[in-house]
N, C-alpha and C positions, 0 to 999 in steps of 0.2 A: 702556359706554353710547355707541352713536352720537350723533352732534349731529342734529335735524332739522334740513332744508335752510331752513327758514323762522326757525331759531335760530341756522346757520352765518351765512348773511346779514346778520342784525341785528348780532351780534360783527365780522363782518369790516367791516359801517357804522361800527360804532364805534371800533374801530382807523384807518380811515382816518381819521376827523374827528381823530384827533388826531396824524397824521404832521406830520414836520415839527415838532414842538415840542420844544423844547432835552432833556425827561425826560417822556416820555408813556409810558410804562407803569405805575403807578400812578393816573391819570387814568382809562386804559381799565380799567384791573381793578377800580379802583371804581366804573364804570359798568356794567359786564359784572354785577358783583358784585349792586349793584343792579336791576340791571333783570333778571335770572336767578336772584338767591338763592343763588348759588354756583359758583363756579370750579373743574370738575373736572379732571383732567389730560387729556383729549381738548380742552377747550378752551381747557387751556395751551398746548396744542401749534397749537390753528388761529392761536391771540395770536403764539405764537414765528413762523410762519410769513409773519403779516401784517405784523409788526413788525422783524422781523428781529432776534429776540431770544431768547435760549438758552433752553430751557426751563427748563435749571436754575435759571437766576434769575430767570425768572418762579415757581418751587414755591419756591424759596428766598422771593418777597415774601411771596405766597400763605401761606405757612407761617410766619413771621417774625411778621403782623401780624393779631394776634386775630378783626378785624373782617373777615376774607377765611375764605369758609369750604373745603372739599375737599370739602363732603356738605349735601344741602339739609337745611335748619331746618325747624321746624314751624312751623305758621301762628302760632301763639303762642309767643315767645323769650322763657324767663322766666331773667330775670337775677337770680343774688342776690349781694350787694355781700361781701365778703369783706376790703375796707380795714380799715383797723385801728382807726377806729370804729365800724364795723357789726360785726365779729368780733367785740370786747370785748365787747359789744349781744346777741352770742350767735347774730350769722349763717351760723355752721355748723348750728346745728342746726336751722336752718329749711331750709339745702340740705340736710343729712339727711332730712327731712320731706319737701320737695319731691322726693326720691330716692325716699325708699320711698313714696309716693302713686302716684307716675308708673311706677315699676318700670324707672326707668333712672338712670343718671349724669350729673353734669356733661360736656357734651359731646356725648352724644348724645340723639335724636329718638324719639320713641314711633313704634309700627310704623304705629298710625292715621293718622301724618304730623302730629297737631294738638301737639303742643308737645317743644320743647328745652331744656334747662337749661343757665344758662350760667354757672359761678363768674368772678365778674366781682373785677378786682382792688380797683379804684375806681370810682363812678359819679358822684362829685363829690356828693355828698348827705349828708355828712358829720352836718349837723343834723337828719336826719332817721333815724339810725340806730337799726334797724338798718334797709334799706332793701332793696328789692326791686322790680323793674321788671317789665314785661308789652308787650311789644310799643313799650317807650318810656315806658310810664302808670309814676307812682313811683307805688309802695304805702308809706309813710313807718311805723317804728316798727312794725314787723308781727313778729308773736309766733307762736309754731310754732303754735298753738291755730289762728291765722288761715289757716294753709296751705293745709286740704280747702277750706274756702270758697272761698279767690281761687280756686284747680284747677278748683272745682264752678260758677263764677262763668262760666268758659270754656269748658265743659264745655255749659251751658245753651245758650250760642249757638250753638253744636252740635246741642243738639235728645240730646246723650247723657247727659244727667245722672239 
């Protein structure tokens, strides 16, 4: 993937706003991260360049910390909680479900680009297990039954249901 010149720019604005600070790599990767969706290794390499910093341990944070991705996500990131009170609750076999609906795995993104699946360890929702999120939204206490719906739910705003 090349970087477009209007996407190099914006990444090298953003490294610079943060030279100079005591540990700014972390800062810019989750700005980059944010405002791009995702960190590939072309634009670890323009960060190492701008920052003067190894690539290696730019893929080493990139890779280290769940929230940094290597590949864009789909418009809709659906999380499902896998802690040890959503488990118990029987939240594998909603990521089951959520697998075989979508025809992919945790981890990765439908070809359409509209959604990701993401086995998530915790999402701090403990009372509401077993839990399930959508771009952030909690779906609370969600039973495999409910899985086509929320899918078809985001599906509709789409216009492909």
């Amino acid at each position: 993937m090349a970087i477009i010149e209007e996407t190099k720019k914006g990444i090298i604005a953003i490294c610079k706003s943060h030279k100079g600070e005591p540990s700014p790599l972390m800062p810019v990767l989750e700005e980059v991260q944010k405002k791009y969706g995702y960190i590939p290794l072309e634009v670890q390499e323009l960060i190492s360049s701008e920052m003067d910093i190894p690539v290696a341990e730019i893929y080493g944070v990139v890779t280290f910390y769940n929230f940094f991705s290597l590949t864009p996500k789909g418009k809709y990131v659906i999380g499902v909680c896998l802690g040890t009170a959503c488990y118990v609750k029987n939240s594998q076999n909603i990521l089951d479900k959520f697998q075989d609906i979508l025809k992919i795995k945790a981890g990765e993104t439908t070809d359409d680009g509209l959604f990701t699946i993401e086995a998530i360890r915790c999402m701090g929702a403990c009372a509401l297990a077993p839990a399930v999120s959508v771009n952030g939204k909690v779906y609370p206490q969600v039973s495999v039954d409910e899985v086509a719906a929320i899918v078809n739910d985001y599906k509709k705003l789409e216009g492909n249901a």
